[in-house]
C-alpha positions as CSV (number, residue, x, y, z in Angstrom):
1,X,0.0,0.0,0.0
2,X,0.7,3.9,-0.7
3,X,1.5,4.7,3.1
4,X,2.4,8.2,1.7
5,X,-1.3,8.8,0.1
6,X,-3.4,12.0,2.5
7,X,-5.6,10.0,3.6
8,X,-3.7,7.4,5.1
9,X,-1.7,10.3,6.8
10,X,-5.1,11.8,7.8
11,X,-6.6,8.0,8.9
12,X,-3.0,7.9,11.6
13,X,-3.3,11.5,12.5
14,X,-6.9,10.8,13.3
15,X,-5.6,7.7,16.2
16,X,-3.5,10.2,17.2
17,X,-6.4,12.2,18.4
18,X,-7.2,9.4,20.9
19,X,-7.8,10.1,24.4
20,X,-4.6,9.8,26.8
21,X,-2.6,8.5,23.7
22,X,0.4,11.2,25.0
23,X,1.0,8.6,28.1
24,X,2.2,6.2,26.1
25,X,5.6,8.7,25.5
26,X,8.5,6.8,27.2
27,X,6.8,3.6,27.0
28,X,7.3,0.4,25.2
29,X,4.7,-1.6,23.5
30,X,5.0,-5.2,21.9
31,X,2.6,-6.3,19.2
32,X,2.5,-10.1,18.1
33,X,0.7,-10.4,14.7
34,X,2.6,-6.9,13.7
35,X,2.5,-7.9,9.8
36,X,-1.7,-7.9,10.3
37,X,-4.4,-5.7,8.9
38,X,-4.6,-4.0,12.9
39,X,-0.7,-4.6,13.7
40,X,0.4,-2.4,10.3
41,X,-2.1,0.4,11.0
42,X,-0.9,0.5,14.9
43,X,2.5,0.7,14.5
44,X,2.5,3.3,11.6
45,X,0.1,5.3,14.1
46,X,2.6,4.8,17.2
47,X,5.5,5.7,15.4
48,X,4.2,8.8,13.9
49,X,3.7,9.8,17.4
50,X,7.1,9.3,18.0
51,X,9.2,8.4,21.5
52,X,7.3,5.2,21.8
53,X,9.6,2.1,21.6
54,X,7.5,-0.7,19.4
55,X,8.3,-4.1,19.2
56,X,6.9,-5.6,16.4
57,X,7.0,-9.9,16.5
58,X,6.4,-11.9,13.6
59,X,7.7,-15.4,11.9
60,X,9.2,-14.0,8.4
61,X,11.3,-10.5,8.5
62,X,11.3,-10.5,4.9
63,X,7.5,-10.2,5.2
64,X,7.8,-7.7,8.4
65,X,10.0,-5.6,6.0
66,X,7.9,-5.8,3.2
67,X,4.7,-4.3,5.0
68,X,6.9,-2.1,7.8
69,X,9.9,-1.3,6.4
70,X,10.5,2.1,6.5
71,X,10.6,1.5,10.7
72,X,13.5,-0.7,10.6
73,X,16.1,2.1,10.9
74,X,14.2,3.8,13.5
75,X,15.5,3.0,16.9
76,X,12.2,3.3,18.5
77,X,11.5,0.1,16.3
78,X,12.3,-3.7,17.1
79,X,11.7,-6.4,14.7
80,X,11.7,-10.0,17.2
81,X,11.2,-12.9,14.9
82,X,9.7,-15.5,16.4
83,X,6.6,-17.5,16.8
84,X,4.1,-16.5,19.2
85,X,3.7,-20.3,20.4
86,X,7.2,-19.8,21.8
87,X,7.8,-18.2,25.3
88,X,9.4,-15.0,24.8
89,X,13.1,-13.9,25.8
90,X,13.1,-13.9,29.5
91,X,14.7,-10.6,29.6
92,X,12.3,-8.6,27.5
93,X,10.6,-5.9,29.2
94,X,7.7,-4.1,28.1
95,X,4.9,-1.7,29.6
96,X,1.6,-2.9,27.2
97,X,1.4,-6.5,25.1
98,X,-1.0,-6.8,22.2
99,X,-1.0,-10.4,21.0
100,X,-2.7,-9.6,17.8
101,X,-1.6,-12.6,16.1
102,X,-4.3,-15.3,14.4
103,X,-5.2,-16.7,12.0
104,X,-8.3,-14.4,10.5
105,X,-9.9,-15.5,7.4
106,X,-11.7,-18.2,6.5
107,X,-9.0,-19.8,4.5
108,X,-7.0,-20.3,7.5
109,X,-9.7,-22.0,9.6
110,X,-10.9,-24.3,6.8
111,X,-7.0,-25.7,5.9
112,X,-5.0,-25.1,9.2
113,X,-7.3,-25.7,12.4
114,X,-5.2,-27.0,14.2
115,X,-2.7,-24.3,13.9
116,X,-5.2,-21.8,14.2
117,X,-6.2,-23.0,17.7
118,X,-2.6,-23.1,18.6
119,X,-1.3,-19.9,17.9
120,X,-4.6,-17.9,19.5
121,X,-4.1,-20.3,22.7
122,X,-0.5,-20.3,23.1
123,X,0.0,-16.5,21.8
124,X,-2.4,-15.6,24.6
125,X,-0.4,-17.9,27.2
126,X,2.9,-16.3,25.9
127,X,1.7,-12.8,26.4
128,X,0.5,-13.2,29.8
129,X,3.3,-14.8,30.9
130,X,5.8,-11.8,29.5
131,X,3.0,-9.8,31.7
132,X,3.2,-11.0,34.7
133,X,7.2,-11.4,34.9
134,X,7.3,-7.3,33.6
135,X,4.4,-5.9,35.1
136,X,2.7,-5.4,31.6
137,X,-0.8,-4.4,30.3
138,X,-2.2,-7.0,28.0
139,X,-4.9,-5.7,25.5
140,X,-6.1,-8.9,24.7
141,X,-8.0,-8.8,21.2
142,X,-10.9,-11.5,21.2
143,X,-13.8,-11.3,18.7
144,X,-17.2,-10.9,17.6
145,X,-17.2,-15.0,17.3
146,X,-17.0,-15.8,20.8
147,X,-20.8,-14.5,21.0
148,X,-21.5,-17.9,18.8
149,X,-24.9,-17.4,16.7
150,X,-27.2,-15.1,17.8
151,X,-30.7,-15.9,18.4
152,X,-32.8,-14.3,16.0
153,X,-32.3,-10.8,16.0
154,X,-30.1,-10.3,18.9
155,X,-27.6,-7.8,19.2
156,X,-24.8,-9.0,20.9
157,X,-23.9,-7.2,24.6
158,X,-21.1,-8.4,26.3
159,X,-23.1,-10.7,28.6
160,X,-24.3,-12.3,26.0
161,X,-23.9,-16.0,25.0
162,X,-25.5,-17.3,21.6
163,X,-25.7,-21.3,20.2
164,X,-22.2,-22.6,19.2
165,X,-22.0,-25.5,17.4
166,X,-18.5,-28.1,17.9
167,X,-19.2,-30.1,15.8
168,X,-17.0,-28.3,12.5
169,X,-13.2,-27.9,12.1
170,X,-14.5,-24.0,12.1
171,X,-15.0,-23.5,15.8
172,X,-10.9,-23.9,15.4
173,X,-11.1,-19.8,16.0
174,X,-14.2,-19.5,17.7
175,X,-13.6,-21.6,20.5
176,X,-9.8,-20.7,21.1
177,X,-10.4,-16.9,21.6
178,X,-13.1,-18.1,24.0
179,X,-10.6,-20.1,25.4
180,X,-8.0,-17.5,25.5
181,X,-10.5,-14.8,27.2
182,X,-11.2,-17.4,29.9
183,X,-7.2,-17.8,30.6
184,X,-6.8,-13.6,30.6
185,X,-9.6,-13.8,33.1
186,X,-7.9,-17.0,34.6
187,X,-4.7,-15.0,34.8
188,X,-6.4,-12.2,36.1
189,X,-7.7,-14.0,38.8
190,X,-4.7,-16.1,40.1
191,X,-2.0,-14.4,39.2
192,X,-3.0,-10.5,39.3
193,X,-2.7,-10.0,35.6
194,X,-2.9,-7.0,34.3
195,X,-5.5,-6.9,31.0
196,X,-8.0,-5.5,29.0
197,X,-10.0,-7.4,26.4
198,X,-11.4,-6.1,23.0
199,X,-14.0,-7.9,21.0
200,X,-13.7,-6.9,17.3
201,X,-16.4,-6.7,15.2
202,X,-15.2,-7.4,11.1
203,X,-12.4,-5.2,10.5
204,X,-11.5,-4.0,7.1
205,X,-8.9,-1.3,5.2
206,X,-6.0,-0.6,3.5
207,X,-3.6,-2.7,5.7
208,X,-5.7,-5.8,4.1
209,X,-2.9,-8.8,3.3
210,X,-3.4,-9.7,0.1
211,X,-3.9,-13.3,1.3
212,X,-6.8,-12.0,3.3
213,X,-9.7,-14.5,1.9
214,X,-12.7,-12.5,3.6
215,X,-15.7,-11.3,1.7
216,X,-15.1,-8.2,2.4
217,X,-11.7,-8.3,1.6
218,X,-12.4,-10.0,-1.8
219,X,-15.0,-7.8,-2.6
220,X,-12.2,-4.8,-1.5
221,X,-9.7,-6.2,-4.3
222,X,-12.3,-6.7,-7.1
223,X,-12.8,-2.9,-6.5
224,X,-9.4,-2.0,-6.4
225,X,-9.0,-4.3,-10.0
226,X,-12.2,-2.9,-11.6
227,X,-14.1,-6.2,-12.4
228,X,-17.5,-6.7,-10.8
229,X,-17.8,-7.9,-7.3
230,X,-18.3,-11.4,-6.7
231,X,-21.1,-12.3,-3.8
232,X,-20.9,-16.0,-3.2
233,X,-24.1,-16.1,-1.6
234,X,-27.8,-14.0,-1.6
235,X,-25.7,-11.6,0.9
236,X,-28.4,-11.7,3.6
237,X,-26.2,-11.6,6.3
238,X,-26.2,-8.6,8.2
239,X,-23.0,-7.8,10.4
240,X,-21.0,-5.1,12.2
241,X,-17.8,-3.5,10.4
242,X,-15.1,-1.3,11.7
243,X,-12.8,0.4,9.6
244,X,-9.4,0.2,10.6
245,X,-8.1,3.2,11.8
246,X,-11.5,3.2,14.0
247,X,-10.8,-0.1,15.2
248,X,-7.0,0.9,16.2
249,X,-8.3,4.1,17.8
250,X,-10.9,1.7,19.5
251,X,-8.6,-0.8,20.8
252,X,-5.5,2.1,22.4
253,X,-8.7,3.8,23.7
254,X,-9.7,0.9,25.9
255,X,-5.7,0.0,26.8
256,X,-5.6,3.4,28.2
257,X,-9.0,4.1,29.1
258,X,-10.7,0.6,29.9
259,X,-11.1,-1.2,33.4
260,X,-9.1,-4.1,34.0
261,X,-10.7,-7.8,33.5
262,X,-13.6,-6.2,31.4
263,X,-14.4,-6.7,27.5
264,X,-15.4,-4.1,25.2
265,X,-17.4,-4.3,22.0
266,X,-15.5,-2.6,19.0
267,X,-18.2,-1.8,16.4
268,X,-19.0,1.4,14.3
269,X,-23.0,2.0,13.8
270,X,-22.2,3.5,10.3
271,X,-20.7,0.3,9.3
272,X,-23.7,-2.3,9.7
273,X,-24.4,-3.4,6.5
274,X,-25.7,-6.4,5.0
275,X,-23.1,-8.6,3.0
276,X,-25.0,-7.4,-0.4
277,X,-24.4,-3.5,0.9
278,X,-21.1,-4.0,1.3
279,X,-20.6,-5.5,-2.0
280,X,-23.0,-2.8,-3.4
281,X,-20.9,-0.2,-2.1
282,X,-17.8,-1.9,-3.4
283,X,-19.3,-1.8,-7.2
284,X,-20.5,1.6,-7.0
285,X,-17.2,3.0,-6.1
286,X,-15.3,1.1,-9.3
287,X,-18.4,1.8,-11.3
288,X,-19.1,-2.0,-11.8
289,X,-21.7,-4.9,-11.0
290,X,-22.4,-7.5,-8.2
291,X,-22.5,-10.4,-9.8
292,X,-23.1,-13.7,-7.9
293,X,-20.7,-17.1,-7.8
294,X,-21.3,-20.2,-6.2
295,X,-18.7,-21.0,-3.4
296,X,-15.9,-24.0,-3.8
297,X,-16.0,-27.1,-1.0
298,X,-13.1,-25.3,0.5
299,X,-14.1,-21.7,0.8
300,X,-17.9,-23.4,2.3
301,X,-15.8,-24.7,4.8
302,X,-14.3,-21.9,6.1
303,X,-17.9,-19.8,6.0
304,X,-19.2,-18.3,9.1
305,X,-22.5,-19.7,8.9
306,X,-24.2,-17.0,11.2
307,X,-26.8,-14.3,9.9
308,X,-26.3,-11.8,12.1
309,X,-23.8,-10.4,14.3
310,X,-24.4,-6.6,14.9
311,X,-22.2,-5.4,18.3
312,X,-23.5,-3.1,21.0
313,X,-21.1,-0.6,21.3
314,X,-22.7,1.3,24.3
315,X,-20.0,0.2,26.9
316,X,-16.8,1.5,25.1
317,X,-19.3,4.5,24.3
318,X,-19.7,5.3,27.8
319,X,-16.2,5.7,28.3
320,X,-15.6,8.2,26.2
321,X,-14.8,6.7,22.6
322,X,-17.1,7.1,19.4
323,X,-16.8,5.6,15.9
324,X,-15.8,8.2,13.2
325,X,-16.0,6.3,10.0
326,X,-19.2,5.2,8.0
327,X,-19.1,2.5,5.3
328,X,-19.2,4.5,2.2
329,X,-16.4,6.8,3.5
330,X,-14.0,3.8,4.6
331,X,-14.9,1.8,1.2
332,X,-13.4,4.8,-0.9
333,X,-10.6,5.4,1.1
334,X,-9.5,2.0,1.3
335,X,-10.0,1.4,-2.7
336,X,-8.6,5.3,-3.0
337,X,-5.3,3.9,-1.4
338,X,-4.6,0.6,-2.3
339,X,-5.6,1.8,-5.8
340,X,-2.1,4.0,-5.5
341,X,0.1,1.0,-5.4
């Protein structure tokens, strides 16, 4: 991506604007999962504001300086390569821990499960351990998933609990960040840990891998390559999106801002759509079609198969954070600057 384009500048200088974000000058901050859609954005946000040192962890540093490179001269900026299912260096210390890594698209869950559930349960395990022998703030980032299906039309609070359903090589992701949330809290409870959790709703922008194998994604990169947008189904579902540089905002909001132990929705009201919108949106802004494509065995598997999952944002409202993008506006910037590459 064009990391020079405006309004990429504009999207970091907007984080920027979170509340208490100065107290994090003179601080240090590791991110697993730095190569991500989230990690990219929050690292390009912390160091354009400067005296922050980020570590930045991730298994390839070809990749890492691919997608971050102009930070790698920067000595506020440390590249650890390593997987996040391996304890960290016993001498590492840090003030905050994001272990953003996981696997996130449906790709992922449908041909590595197994790895998927490993690197959400062991990345959490890692993180909290670093925690407790430094003192560290964890910002743990779970999911919209872990509310399983709603019933009906639900919107999903943070006490809620919808049906879940085992029995699928799916519930891979959704029942490991369940399981990680339940060790934080574990943690939390018997060893005095430190952390804040974050339940994402869909998140989507310009720091999309191009591996990234979510509808919104695809339909994203159709955009970007002017052909009509592909729906592989009649698009019904109706879910809550967050653009990016909201959802960064969102998430350093609650690491400064949020009570310890408790979980916060991240959701933007301007960004429910159903799928079909979404795709609509897509095709208006490159001046093409929707067009509709039946889905391969492999993709099926990896398909959420809810129909709603709409996040109740009220609790990270009422302390002090509100959304700032709305769909059409985050669809053209992220299609304005990808399309600069």
């Amino acid at each position: 991506m064009n990391k020079s384009n405006p309004l990429y500048k504009e999207d970091l200088n907007n984080i920027l604007q979170t509340k208490g974000i100065e107290t994090l000058k003179g601080k240090s901050i590791l991110i697993t999962g730095a190569t991500g859609l989230l990690g990219v954005c929050m690292i390009d946000a912390l160091m354009m504001l400067g005296d922050v040192k980020v570590y930045a962890v991730g298994r390839n540093k070809e990749k890492a300086a691919a997608r971050l490179g102009e930070h790698f001269g920067n000595p506020m900026f440390e590249f650890l390569e390593q997987d996040v299912c391996n304890p960290f260096p016993k001498d590492l210390k840090v003030d905050y821990i994001i272990p953003g890594a996981s696997n996130t698209h449906p790709l992922a869950y449908s041909q590595y499960p197994v790895e998927t559930m490993y690197i959400n349960i062991k990345g959490a395990e890692h993180a909290l351990n670093l925690a407790i022998s430094c003192g560290a703030t964890v910002l743990y980032p779970s999911t919209v998933e872990v509310y399983g299906n709603a019933r009906g039309t639900d919107i999903f609070t943070e006490d809620y609990t919808g049906t879940l359903n085992l029995a699928t090589s799916r519930a891979c992701y959704t029942e490991s960040k369940r399981a990680s949330e339940a060790l934080c809290q574990s943690y939390i409870s018997e060893r005095g840990a430190k952390v804040k959790i974050v339940r994402l709703s869909r998140i989507f922008g310009p720091t999309m891998l191009e591996s990234d194998s979510k509808a919104s994604s695809q339909f994203i990169k159709k955009a970007i390559a002017a052909e009509d947008i592909v729906l592989k189904s009649k698009g019904e579902q109706f879910f809550s999106y967050t653009y990016v540089a909201d959802a960064v905002s969102a998430m350093l909001h609650i690491m400064l801002n949020g009570e310890n132990g408790v979980a916060y929705n991240i959701s933007a009201e301007g960004c429910n759509v159903h799928l079909k919108d979404f795709a609509r949106i897509c095709a208006e802004t490159a001046g093409k079609e929707v067009v509709f494509e039946l889905p391969s065995e492999t993709e099926m598997k990896g398909f959420s198969i809810a129909m709603q999952a709409i996040l109740d944002n009220s609790k990270l409202k009422s302390i002090g954070w509100t959304p700032r993008y709305e769909m059409k506006d985050a669809v053209e910037r992220t299609v304005n600057i990808l399309s600069e590459e």
